[in-house]
C-alpha positions as CSV (number, residue, x, y, z in Angstrom):
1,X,0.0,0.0,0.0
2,X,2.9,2.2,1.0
3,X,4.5,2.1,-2.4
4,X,0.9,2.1,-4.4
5,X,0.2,5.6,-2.6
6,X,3.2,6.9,-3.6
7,X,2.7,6.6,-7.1
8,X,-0.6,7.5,-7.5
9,X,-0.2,10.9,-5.6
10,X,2.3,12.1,-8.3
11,X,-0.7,12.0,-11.5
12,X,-2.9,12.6,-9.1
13,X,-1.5,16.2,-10.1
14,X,-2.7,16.2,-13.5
15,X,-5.6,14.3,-12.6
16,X,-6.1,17.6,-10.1
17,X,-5.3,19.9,-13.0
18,X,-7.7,18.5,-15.5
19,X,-10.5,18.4,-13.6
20,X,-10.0,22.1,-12.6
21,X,-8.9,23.0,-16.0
22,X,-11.6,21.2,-17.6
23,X,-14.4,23.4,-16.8
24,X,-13.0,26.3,-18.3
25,X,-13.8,25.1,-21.5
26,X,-12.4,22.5,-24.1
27,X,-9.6,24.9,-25.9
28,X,-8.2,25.6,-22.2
29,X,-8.2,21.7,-21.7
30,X,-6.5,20.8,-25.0
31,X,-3.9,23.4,-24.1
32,X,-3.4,21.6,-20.8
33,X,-3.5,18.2,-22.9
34,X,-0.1,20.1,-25.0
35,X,1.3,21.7,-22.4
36,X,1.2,18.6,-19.6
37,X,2.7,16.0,-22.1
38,X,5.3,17.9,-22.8
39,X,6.2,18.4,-19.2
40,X,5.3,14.6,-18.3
41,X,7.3,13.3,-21.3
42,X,10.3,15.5,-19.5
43,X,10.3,13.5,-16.0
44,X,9.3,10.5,-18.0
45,X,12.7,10.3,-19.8
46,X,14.1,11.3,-15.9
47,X,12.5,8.4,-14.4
48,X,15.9,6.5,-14.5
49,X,16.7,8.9,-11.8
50,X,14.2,6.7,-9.6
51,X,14.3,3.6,-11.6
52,X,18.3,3.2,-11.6
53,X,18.6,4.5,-8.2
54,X,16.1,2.0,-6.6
55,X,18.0,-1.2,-7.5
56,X,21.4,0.4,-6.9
57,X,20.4,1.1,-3.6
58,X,18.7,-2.1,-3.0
59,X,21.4,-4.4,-4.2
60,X,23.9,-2.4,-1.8
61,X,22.0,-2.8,1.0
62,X,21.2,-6.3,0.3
63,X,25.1,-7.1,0.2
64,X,25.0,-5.3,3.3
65,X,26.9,-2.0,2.6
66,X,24.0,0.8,3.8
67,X,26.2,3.5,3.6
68,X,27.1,2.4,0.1
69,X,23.0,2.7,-0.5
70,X,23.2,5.9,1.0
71,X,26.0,7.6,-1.2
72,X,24.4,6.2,-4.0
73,X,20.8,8.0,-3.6
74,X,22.5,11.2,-2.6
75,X,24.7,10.9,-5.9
76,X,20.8,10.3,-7.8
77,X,19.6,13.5,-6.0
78,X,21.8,15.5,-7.0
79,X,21.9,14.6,-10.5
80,X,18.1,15.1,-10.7
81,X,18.6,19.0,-9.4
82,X,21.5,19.1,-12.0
83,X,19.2,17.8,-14.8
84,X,16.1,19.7,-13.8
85,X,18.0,23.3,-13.6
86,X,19.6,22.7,-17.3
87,X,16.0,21.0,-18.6
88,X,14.5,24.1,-16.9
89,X,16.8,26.4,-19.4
90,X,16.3,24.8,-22.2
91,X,12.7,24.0,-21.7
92,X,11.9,27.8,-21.8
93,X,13.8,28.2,-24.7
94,X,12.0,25.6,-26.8
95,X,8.4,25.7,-25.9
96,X,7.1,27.9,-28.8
97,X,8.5,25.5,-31.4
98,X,7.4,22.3,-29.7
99,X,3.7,23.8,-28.6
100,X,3.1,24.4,-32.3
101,X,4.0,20.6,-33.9
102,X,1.1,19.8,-31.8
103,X,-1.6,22.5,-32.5
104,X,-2.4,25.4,-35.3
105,X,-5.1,26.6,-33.2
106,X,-3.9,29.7,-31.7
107,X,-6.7,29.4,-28.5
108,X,-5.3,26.2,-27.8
109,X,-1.7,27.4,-28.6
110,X,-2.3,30.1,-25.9
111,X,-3.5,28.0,-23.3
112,X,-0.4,25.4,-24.1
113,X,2.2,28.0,-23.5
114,X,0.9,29.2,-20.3
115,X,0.9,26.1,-18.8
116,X,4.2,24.7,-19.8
117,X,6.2,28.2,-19.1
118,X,4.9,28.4,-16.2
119,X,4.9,24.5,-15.2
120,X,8.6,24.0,-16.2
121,X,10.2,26.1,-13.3
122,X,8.8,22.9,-11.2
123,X,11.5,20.6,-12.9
124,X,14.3,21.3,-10.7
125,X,12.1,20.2,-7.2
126,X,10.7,17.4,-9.0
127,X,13.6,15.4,-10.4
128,X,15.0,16.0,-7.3
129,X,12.2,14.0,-5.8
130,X,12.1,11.6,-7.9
131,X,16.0,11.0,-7.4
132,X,14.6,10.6,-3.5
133,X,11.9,8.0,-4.3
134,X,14.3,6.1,-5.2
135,X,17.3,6.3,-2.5
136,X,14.2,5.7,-0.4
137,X,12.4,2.8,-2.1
138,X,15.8,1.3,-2.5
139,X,16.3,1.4,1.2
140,X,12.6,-0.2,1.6
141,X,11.0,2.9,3.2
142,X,7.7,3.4,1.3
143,X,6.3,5.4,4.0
144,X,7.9,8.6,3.9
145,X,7.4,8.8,-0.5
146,X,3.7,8.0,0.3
147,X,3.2,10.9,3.0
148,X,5.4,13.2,1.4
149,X,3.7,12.3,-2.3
150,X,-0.2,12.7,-0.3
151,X,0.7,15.6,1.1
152,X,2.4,17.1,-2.1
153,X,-1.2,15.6,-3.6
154,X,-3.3,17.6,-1.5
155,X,-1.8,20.5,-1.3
156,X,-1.6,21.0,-4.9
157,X,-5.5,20.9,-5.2
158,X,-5.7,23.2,-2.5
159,X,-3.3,25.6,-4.2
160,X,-5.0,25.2,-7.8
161,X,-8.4,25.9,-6.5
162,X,-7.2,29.2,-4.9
163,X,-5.0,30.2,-8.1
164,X,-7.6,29.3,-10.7
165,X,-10.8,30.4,-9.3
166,X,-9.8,32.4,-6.4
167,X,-6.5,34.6,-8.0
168,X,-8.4,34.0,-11.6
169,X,-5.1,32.7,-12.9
170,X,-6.5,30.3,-15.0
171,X,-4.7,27.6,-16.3
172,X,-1.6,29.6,-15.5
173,X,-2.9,29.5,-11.5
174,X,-3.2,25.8,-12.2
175,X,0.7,25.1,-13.1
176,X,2.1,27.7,-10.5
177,X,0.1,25.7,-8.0
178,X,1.7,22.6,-9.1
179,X,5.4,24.1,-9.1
180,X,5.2,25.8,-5.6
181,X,4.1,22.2,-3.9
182,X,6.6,19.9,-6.2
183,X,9.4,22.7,-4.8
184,X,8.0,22.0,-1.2
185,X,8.4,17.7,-2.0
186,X,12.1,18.6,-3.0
187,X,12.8,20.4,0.5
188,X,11.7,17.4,2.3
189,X,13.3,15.4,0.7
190,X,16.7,17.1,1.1
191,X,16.1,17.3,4.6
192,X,15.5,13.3,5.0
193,X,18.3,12.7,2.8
194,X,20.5,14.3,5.1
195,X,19.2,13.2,8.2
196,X,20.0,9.7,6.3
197,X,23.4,11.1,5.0
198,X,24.5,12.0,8.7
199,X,23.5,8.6,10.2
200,X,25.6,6.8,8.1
201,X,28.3,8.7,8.2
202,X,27.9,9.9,4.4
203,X,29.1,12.9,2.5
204,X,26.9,15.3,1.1
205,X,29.5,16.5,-1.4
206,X,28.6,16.7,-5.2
207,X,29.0,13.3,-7.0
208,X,27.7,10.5,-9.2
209,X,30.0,7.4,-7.1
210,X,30.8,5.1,-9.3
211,X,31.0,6.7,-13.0
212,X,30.8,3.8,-15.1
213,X,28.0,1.8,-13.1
214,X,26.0,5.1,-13.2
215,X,26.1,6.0,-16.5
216,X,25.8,3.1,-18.4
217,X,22.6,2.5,-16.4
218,X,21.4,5.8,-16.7
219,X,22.1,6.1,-20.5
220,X,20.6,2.4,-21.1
221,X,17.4,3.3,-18.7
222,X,17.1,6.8,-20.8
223,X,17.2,4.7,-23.8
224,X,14.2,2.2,-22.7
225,X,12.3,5.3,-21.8
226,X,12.4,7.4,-25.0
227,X,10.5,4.6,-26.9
228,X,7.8,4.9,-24.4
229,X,7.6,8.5,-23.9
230,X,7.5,8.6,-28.2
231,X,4.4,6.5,-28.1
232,X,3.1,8.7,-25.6
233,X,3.9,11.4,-28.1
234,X,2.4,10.0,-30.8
235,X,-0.8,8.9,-28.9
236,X,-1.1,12.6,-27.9
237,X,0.0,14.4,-30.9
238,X,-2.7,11.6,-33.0
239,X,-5.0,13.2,-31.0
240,X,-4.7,17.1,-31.6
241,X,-5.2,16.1,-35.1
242,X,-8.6,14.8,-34.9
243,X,-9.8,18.0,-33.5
244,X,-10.2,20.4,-30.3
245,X,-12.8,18.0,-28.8
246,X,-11.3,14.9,-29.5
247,X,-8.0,15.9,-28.0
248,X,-10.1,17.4,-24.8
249,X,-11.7,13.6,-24.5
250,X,-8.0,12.0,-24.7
251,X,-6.6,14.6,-22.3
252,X,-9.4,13.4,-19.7
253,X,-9.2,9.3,-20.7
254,X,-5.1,9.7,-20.5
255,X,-5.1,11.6,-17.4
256,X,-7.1,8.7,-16.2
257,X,-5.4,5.8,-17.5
258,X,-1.9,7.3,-16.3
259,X,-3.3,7.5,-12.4
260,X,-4.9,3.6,-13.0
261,X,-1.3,2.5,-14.5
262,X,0.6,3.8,-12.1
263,X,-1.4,1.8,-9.8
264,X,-0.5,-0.5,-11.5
265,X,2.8,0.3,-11.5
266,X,3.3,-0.3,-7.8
267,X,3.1,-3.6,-7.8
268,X,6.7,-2.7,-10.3
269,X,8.5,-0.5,-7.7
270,X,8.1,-3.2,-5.1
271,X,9.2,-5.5,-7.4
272,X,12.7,-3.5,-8.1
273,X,13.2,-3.5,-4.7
274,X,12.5,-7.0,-4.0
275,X,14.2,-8.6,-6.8
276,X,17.0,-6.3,-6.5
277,X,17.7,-7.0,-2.4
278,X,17.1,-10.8,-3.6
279,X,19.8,-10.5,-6.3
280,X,22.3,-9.0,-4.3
281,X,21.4,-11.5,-1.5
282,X,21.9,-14.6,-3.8
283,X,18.3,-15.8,-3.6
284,X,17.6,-16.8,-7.4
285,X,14.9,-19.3,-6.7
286,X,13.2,-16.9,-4.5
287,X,13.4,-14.3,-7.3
288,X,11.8,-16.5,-10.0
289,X,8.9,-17.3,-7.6
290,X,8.1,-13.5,-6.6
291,X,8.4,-12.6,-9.7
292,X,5.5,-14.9,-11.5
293,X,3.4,-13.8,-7.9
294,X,3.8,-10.2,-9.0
295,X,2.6,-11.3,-12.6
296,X,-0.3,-12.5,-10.9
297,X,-0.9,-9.9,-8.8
298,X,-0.6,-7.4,-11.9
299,X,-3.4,-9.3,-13.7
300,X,-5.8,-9.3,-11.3
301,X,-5.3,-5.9,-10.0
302,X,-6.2,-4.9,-13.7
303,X,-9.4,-6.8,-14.0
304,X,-10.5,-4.8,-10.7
305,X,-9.7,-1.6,-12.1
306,X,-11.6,-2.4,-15.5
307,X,-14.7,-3.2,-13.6
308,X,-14.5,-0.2,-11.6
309,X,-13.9,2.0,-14.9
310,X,-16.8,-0.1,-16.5
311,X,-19.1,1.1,-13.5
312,X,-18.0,5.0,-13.5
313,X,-17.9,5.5,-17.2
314,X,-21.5,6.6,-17.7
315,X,-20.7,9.2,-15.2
316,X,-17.2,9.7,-14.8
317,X,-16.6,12.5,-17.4
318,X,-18.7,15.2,-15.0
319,X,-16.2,15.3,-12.9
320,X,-13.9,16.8,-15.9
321,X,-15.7,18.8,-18.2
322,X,-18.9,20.5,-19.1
323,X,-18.3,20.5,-23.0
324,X,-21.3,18.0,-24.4
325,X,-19.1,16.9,-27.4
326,X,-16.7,16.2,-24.9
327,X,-19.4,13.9,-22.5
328,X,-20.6,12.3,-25.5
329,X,-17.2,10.9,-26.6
330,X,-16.2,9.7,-22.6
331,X,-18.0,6.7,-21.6
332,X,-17.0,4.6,-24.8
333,X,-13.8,6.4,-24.2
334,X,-13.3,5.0,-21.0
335,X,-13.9,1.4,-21.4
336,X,-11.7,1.0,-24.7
337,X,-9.0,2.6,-22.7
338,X,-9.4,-0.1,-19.4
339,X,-9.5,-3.0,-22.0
340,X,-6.4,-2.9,-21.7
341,X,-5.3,-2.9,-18.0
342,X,-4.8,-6.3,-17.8
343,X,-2.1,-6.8,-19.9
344,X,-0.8,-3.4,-18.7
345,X,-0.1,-5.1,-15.1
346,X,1.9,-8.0,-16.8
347,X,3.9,-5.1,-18.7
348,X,4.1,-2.9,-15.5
349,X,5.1,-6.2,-13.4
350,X,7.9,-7.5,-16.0
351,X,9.5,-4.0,-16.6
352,X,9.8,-3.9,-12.8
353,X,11.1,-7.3,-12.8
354,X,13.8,-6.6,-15.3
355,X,14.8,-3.0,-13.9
356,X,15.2,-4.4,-10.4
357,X,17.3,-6.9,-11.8
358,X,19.5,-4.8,-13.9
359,X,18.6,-6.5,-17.5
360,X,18.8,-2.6,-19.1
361,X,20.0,-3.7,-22.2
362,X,17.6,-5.7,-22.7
363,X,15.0,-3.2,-22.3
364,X,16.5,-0.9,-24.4
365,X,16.9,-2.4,-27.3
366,X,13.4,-4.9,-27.6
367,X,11.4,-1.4,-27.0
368,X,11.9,-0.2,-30.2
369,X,9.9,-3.0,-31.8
370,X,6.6,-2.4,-30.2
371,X,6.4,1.1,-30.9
372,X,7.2,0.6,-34.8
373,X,4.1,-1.3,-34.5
374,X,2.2,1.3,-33.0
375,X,3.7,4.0,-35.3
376,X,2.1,2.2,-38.1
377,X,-1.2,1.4,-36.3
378,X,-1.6,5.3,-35.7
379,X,-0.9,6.6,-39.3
380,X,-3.9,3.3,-40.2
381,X,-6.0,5.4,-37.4
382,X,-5.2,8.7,-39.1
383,X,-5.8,8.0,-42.3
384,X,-9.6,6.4,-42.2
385,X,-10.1,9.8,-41.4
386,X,-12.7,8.9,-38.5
387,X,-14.0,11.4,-36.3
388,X,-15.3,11.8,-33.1
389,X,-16.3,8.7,-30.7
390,X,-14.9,6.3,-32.9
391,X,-11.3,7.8,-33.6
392,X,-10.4,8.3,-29.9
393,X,-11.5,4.6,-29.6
394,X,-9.4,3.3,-32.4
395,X,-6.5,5.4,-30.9
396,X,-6.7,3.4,-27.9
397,X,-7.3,0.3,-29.6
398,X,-4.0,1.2,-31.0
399,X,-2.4,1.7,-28.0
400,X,-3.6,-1.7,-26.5
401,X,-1.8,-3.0,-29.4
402,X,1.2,-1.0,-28.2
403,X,0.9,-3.3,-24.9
404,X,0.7,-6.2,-26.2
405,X,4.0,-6.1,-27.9
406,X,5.8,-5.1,-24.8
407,X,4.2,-7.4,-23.2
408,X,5.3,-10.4,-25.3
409,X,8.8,-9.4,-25.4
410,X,8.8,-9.3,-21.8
411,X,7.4,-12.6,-21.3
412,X,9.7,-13.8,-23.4
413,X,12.7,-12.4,-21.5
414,X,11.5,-13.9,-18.0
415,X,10.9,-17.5,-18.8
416,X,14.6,-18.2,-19.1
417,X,17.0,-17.7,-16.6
418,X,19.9,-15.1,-18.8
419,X,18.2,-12.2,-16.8
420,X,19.2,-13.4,-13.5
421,X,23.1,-12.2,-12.2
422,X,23.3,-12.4,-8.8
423,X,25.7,-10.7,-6.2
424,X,26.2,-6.5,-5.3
425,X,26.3,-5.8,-9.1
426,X,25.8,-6.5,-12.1
């Protein structure tokens, strides 16, 4: 549960954002749609800061060297404040450019560029965070990421609701809100990483430890994410072509389907954690077993979540938007999108699996197959030239394809044993 909360608390941000956002009309919420994949596709491709750190930290500590696990998170954190500050510069320097692949429509456009100039001065605090996540989760403390990411969680809705209706900030209260409690996160977490930094006798010096094992992981984990974060792309960029109102009905199914799969994706983090500390223990039978429990565990965890969506998707889209185009495309929207869920916690599970146990390579290169699959399904999508309804639903029909191939490639990784290298490294 520990590690489930603090996951969902970080979309629940977007989640916040698009509902508040929503009901200031469908051009505002396409510009949010622009302007918050752009930003999420930033700390998606810095997600190795959490997902290399975990294991690292893990394996150490299952080898019995905790200050070793320390040094190595504090090295994470402060790469993540190095990345954000020079993705911070050079995010603000691009935004006009990239905001207007995705859209000619100069309303949307507007609302796009608001939101992501303002939202981007939050990168610094959060890939600082996320570098903490994962000296924590690596060290098996779950608690602290779920009360700092609830608490972040909260008060960013308090915040929004006072900037965008109170301060009449608009979508630009909405991203300010965000930014000032990600910044908060990132002082927290500075102040528990030294408090673990001065236990262990660690230094708080600038530093990435060991240069070789750092990079290579970090390059190899950036490398697994881009092909994600592209289909993400695409999925969202398919979108604004359709039209205002079909991007508007993807913004509100995606912001959805990214709080349900990182639910999902819990089940993951535990298992880099576990299978790490089992690794570096010299437990490979143990390993094998938790990790076909986790597949389990994935599976049915996304048969619950498709009932639920099944039973909220009549009304679920009130809660969003007040556009009627918009209503009428959600509930068929919503169950094409949790279709899929199932599969996604078998993908979620294995790509956990194969992170905690340091198989990078691995995930680097097979990624690139499944999204030249969905490159192809898209342009198909595109060019029936569908509207409406039924082209958001073949979008995510084409996604769920997307899934499928990771998730074949993944299963086919995990039924042999060439993934498993046990000891403090590997």
């Amino acid at each position: 549960m520990p590690a489930l909360g603090s996951l969902v608390a970080q979309p629940l941000f977007v989640l916040t954002d698009t509902a508040m956002v929503g009901h200031l009309g469908e051009s505002v919420l396409a510009g949010l749609s622009i302007g918050a994949t752009i930003i999420t596709t930033i700390t998606g491709l810095m997600v190795f800061l959490a997902y290399t750190t975990t294991p690292l930290v893990a394996r150490r500590l299952g080898a019995g060297d905790r200050a070793g696990a320390v040094r190595a998170g504090i090295d994470g954190m402060w790469l993540g404040l190095a990345c954000g500050v020079v993705l911070l510069l050079l995010g603000l320097v691009i935004a006009d450019p990239v905001v207007r692949v995705f859209t000619n429509d100069q309303f949307v456009y507007e609302a796009a560029m608001s939101y992501l100039t303002v939202s981007l001065w939050g990168l610094p605090g959060m890939l600082l965070v996320i570098a903490g996540t994962g000296l924590l989760r690596g060290l098996q403390d779950t608690k602290t990421p779920l009360l700092v990411a609830v608490g972040g969680a909260v008060l960013n809705a308090g915040l929004n609701a006072a900037l965008i209706y109170g301060a009449q900030l608009g979508i630009a209260g909405s991203a300010l809100g965000t930014v000032i409690a990600e910044t908060l996160m990132a002082v927290i977490y500075i102040i528990v990483g030294m408090q673990a930094a001065n236990t262990h006798g660690v230094s708080l010096s600038f530093g990435i430890g060991q240069p070789r094992e750092a990079l290579v992981s970090s390059s190899l984990m950036i490398l697994r994410t881009v092909t994600l974060r592209i289909a993400l792309l695409l999925l969202m960029w398919a979108g604004a072509q359709l039209g205002v109102s079909e991007l508007a009905t993807l913004q509100v199914t995606y912001t959805v389907y990214n709080v349900l799969v990182f639910t999902l994706d819990a089940l993951a983090i535990a298992a880099q954690a576990i299978i790490g500390h089992d690794l570096g223990a010299g437990r490979a039978s143990e390993v094998k077993r938790l990790t076909w429990m986790l597949v389990w565990w994935g599976v049915g965890l996304g048969v619950v979540l498709l009932l639920v969506m099944i039973a909220l998707s009549p009304v679920f889209g009130y809660l969003f938007v007040n556009e009627f185009a918009v209503l009428d495309m959600l509930p068929s929207a919503f169950i094409t999108m949790a279709l899929f869920l199932p599969i996604g916690g078998v993908v979620f599970v294995l790509d956990g699996v194969l992170i905690g146990a340091g198989d990078l390579k691995y995930l680097a290169i097979v990624g690139i197959f499944p999204l030249i699959a969905f490159v192809s399904l898209v342009f198909i999508v595109l060019g029936l030239n569908v509207q409406g309804a039924y082209a958001v639903n073949m979008l995510w029909c084409a996604f769920g394809g997307y899934l499928i191939g990771r998730g074949i490639t993944l299963i086919g990784r995990v039924v042999g044993d060439r993934w498993i290298v046990l000891g403090a490294s590997r």
